[in-house]
C-alpha positions as CSV (number, residue, x, y, z in Angstrom):
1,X,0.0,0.0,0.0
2,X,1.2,3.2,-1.1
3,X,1.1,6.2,1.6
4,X,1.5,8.7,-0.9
5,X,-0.7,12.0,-0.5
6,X,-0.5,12.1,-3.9
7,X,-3.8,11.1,-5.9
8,X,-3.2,10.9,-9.9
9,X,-5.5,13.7,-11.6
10,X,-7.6,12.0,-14.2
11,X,-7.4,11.3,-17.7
12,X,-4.1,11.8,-18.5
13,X,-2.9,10.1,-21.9
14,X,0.2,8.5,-21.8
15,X,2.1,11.3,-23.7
16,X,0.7,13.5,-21.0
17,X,2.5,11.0,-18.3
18,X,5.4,11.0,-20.1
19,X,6.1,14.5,-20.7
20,X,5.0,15.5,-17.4
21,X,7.6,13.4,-15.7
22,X,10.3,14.7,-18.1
23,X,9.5,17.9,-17.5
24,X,9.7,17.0,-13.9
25,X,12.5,15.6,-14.0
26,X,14.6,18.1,-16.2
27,X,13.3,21.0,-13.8
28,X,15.3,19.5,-10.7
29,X,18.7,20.6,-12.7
30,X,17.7,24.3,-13.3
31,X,19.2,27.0,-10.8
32,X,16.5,27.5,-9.0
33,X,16.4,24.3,-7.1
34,X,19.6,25.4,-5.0
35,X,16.8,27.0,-3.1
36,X,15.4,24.6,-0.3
37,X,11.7,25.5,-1.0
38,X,12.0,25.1,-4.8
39,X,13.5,22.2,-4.6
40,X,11.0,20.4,-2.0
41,X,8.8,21.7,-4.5
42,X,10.6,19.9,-7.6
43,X,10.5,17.0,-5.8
44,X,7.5,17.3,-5.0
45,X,5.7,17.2,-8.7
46,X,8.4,14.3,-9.3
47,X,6.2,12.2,-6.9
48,X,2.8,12.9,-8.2
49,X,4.0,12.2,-11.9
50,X,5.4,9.4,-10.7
51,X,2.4,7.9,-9.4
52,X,0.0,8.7,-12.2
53,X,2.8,6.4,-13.8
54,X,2.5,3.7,-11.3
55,X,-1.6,3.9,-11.4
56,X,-1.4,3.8,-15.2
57,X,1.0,1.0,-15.1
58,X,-0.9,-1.3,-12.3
59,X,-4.3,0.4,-11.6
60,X,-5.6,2.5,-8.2
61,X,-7.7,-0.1,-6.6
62,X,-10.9,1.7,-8.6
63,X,-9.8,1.8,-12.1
64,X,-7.6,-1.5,-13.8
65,X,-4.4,-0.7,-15.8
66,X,-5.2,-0.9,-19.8
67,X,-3.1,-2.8,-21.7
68,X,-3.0,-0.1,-24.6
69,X,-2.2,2.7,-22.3
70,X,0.8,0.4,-21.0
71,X,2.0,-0.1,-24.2
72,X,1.7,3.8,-25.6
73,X,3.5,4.4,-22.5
74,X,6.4,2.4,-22.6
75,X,6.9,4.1,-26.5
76,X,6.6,7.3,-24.9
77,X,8.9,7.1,-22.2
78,X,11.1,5.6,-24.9
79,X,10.4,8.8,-27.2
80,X,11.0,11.3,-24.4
81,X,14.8,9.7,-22.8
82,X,12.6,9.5,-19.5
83,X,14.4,6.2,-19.0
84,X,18.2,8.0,-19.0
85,X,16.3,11.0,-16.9
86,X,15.3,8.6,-14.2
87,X,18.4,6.7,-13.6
88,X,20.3,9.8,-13.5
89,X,17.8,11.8,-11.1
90,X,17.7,8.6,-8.8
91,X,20.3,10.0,-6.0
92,X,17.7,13.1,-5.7
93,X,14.7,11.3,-5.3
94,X,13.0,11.2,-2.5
95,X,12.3,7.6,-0.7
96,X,8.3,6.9,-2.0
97,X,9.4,8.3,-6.0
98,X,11.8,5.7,-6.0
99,X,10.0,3.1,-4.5
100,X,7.9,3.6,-7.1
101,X,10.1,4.1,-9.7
102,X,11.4,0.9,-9.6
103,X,8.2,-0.7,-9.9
104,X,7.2,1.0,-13.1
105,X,11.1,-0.1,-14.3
106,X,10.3,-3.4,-13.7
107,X,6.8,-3.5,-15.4
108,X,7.8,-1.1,-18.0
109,X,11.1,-3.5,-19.0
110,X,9.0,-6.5,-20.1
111,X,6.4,-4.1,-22.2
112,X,6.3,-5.7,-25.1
113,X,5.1,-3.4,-28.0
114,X,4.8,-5.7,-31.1
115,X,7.7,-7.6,-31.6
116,X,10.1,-6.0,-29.4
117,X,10.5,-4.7,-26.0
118,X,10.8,-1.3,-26.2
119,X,12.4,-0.5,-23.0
120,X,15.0,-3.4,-23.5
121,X,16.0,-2.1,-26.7
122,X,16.1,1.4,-25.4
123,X,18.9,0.5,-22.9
124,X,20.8,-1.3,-26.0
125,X,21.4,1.9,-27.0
126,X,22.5,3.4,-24.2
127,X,24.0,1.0,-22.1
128,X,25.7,3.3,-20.6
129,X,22.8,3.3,-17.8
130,X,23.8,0.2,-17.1
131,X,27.5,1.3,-16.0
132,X,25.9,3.7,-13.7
133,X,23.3,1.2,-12.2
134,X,26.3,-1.0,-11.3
135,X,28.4,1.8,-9.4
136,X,25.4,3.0,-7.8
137,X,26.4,-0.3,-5.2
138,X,28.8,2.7,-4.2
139,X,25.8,4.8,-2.8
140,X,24.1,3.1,0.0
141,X,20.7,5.7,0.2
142,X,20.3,4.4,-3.5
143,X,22.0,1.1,-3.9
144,X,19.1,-1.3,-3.1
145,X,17.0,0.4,-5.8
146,X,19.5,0.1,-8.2
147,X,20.1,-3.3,-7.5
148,X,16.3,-4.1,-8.4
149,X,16.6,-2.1,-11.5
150,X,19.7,-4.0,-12.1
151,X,18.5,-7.8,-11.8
152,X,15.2,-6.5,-13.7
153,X,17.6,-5.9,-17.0
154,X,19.7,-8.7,-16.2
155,X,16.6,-10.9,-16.5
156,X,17.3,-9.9,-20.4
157,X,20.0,-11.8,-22.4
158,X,21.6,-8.9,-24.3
159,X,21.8,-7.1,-21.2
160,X,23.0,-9.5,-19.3
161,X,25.9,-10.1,-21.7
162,X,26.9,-6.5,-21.8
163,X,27.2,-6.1,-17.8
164,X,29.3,-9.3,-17.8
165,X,31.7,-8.1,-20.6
166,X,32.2,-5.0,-19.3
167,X,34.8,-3.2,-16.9
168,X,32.0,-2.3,-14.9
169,X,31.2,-6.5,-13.8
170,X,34.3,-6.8,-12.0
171,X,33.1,-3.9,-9.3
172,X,30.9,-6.8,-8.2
173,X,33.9,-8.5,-6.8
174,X,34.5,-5.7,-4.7
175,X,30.6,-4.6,-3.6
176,X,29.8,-8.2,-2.2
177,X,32.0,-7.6,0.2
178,X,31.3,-3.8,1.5
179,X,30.9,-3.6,4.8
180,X,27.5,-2.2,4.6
181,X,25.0,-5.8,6.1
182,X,21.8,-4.7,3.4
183,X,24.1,-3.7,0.4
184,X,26.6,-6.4,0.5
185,X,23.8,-8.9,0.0
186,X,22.0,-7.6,-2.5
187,X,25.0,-6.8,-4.9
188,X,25.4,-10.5,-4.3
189,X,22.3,-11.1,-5.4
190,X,22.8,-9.5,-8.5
191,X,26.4,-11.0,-8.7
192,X,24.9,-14.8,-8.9
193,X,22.0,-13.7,-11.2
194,X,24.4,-12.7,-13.8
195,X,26.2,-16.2,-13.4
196,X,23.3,-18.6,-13.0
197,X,20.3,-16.5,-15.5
198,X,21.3,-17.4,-18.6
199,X,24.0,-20.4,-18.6
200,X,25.1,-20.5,-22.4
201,X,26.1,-16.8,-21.9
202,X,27.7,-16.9,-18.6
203,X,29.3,-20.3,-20.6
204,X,30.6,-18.0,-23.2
205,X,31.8,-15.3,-20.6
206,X,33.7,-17.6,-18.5
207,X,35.3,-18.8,-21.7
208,X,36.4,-16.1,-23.1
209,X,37.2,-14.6,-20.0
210,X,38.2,-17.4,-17.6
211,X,42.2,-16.7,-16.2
212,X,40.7,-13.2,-15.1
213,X,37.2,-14.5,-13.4
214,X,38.8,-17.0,-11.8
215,X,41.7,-15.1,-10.2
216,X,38.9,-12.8,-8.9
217,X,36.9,-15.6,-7.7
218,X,39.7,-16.9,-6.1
219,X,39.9,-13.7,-3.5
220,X,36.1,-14.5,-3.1
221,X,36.3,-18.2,-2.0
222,X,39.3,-16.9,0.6
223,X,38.1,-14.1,1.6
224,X,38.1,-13.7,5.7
225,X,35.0,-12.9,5.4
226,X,32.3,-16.3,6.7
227,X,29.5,-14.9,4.7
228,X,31.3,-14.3,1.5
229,X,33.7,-17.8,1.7
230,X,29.6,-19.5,2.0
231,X,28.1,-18.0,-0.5
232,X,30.9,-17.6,-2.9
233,X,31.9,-21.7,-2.6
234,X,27.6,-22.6,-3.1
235,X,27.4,-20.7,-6.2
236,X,30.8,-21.8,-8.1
237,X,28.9,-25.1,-7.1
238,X,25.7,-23.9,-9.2
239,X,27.5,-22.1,-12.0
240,X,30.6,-24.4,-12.6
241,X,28.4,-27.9,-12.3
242,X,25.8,-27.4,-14.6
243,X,25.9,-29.0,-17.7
244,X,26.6,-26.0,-20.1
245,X,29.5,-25.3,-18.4
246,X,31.3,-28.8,-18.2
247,X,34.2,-27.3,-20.8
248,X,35.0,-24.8,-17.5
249,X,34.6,-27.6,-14.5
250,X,37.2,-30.1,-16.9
251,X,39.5,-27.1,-17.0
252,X,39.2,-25.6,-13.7
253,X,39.6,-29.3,-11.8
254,X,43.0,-30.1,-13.4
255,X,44.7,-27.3,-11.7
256,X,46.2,-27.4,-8.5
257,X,46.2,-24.3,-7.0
258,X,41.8,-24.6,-7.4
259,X,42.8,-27.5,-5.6
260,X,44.4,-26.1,-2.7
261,X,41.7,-23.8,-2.3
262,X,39.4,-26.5,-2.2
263,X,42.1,-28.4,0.6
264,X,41.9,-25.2,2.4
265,X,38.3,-24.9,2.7
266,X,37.8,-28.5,3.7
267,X,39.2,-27.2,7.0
268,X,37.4,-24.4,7.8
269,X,36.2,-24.0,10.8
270,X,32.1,-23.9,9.7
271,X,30.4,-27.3,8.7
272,X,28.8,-25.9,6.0
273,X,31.5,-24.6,4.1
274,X,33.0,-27.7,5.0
275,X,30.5,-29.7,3.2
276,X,30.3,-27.2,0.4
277,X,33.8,-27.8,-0.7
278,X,33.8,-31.4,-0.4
279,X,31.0,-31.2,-3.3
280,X,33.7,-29.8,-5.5
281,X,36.3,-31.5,-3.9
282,X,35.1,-34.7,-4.7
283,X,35.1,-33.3,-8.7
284,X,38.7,-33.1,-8.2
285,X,39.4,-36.8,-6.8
286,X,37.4,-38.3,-8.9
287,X,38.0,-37.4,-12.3
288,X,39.5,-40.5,-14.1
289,X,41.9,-38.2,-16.0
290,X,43.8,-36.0,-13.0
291,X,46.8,-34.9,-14.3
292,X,50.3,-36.0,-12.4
293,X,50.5,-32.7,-10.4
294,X,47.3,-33.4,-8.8
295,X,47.8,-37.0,-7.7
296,X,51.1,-35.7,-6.3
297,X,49.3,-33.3,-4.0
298,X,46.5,-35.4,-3.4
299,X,49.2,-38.3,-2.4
300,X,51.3,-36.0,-0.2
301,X,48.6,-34.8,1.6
302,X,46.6,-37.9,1.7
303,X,46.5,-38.5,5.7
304,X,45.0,-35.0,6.3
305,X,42.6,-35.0,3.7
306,X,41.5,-38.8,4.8
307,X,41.2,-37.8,8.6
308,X,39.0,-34.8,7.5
309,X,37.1,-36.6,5.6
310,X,36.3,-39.1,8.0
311,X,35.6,-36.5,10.4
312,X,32.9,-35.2,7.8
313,X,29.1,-35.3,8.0
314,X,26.4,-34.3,6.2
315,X,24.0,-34.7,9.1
316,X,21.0,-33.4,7.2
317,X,18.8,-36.6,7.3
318,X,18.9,-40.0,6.4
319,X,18.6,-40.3,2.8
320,X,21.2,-37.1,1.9
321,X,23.4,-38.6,4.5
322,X,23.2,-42.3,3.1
323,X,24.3,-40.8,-0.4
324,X,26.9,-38.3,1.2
325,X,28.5,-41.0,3.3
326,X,29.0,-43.6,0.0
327,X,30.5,-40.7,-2.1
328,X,33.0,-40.1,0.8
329,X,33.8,-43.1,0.9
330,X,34.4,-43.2,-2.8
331,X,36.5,-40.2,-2.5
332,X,38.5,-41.9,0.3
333,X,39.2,-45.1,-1.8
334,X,40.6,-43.1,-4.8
335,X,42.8,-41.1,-2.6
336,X,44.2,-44.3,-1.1
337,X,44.7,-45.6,-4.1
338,X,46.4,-42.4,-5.4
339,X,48.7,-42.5,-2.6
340,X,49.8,-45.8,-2.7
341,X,50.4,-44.9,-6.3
342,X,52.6,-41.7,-5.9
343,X,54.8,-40.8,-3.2
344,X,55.5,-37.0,-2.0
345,X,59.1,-37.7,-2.8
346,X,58.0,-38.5,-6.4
């Protein structure tokens, strides 16, 4: 429920709507709003544009949104740049204009006028807003609003591609890990919807792209930080075991120092990162073609990694335990036999 003391006036057409909130929105840059009245009063006719948008996008409770309206809007807002005006204007907005500013983002995005969606192919053309969505993790008054905007467009593929390829994607490295408890989460958010959304692209990405990512990642998985190790180590489990990215898990499980990190992580000091790296762990023992280098550590190390693992439990109920317990002990029998094989002195 909106507590807005705004009412939309009625009829307005949807090049009304849109013009109005241009007009709006260009006003808040002119000199006079360096005065505190004229600018409460900027704001101010912000909001109530805003939520003629919202009622024309999803109705008042009285009257039902029409889909023709929806659509004329979404060209018009198109037409008039509003889209560029509103992610620039965002920091100035007042707490219930962006609330509902990101709600008419997200409905006007998948508007699809004919064949296209207008919106989507609006930000192809500027995807510069896209840059400045991403570094607006850096503001924390706006950051959460961004974010929705952000997974909104990453729900498209060309977008989605863009934010991954550019300089802009590896910021996400460092905003998971801000300090800030509601921002750090929600650019992780983000962070795992441009990995796991659209798995032939992130595929191509980490292709293309994969001595960098994973030297990144690497900082993630090690990171001092509980929150980060856990949720970093459960989504390389998501994105680097699914099918379309099997190229990836082949190349990343034949090198030693993902190994290692793996090793490490088998003894932290929380269970459930414990039993998060074993699940990739277990990739690593496993595979019937390790090269030399990784039977050598894995023989060399072979008494701690077998006295973890027999320390390790799943202890989440019968069934998942029954099937963790006989892949450990698969994992225990091909170390054994890996160390009987090679000798650290090898």
């Amino acid at each position: 429920m909106s507590f807005s003391f705004f009412k939309p006036s009625r009829p307005k057409t949807p090049q009304d709507v849109a013009k109005a909130i241009k007009d709006s929105l260009v006003a808040l840059d002119t000199k006079t709003v360096v005065e505190v009245k004229a600018l409460e009063k900027a704001l101010e006719e912000v909001e109530k544009n805003f939520v003629t948008m919202r009622c024309m996008l999803v109705g008042d409770g009285e009257v039902e949104p029409n889909a023709e309206q929806i659509s004329q809007l979404a060209l018009e807002v198109c037409k008039e740049d509003v889209i560029t005006l509103i992610v620039h204007k965002m920091a100035i907005l007042g707490w219930e204009a962006r609330k509902d500013l990101v709600l008419c983002w997200s409905i006007l995005l998948k508007q699809k006028v004919g064949s296209t969606y207008c919106c989507v192919e609006h930000i192809e053309n500027h995807y510069e807003l896209l840059d400045f969505l991403v570094v607006c993790y850096d503001n924390k008054e706006i950051a959460l609003n961004c974010g929705n905007m952000l997974r909104e467009c990453i729900k498209f593929p060309t977008l989605a591609k863009y934010i991954l390829e550019s300089t802009s994607f590896e910021l996400f490295f460092k905003f998971v890990e801000l300090p800030n408890f509601d921002v750090a989460p929600d650019a992780f958010s983000t962070f795992k919807d441009l990995l796991t959304k659209h798995e032939t692209l992130v595929s191509e990405y980490l292709t293309a792209h994969y001595e960098e990512f994973f030297d990144l990642y690497e900082k993630l998985l090690t990171s001092p930080n509980y929150v980060t190790r856990r949720q970093s180590l459960k989504l390389l489990s998501e994105f680097l075991l699914e099918s379309p990215n099997s190229h990836i898990m082949k190349r990343y499980i034949v090198e030693v120092q993902h190994l290692k990190v793996m090793m490490t992580l088998l003894k932290d000091s929380s269970k459930n990162i414990q039993i998060s790296a074993f699940h990739i762990f277990k990739v690593f023992v496993a595979n019937p073609n390790k090269p030399r280098e990784i039977k050598v550590i894995l023989a060399k190390n072979h008494e701690k990694l077998l006295s973890l693992l027999h320390n390790l439990s799943a202890g989440k109920g019968a069934a998942e335990d029954d099937q963790f317990e006989e892949e450990k002990e698969l994992i225990i029998k091909e170390i054994e036999r890996v160390a009987r094989m090679y000798s650290p002195n090898c």
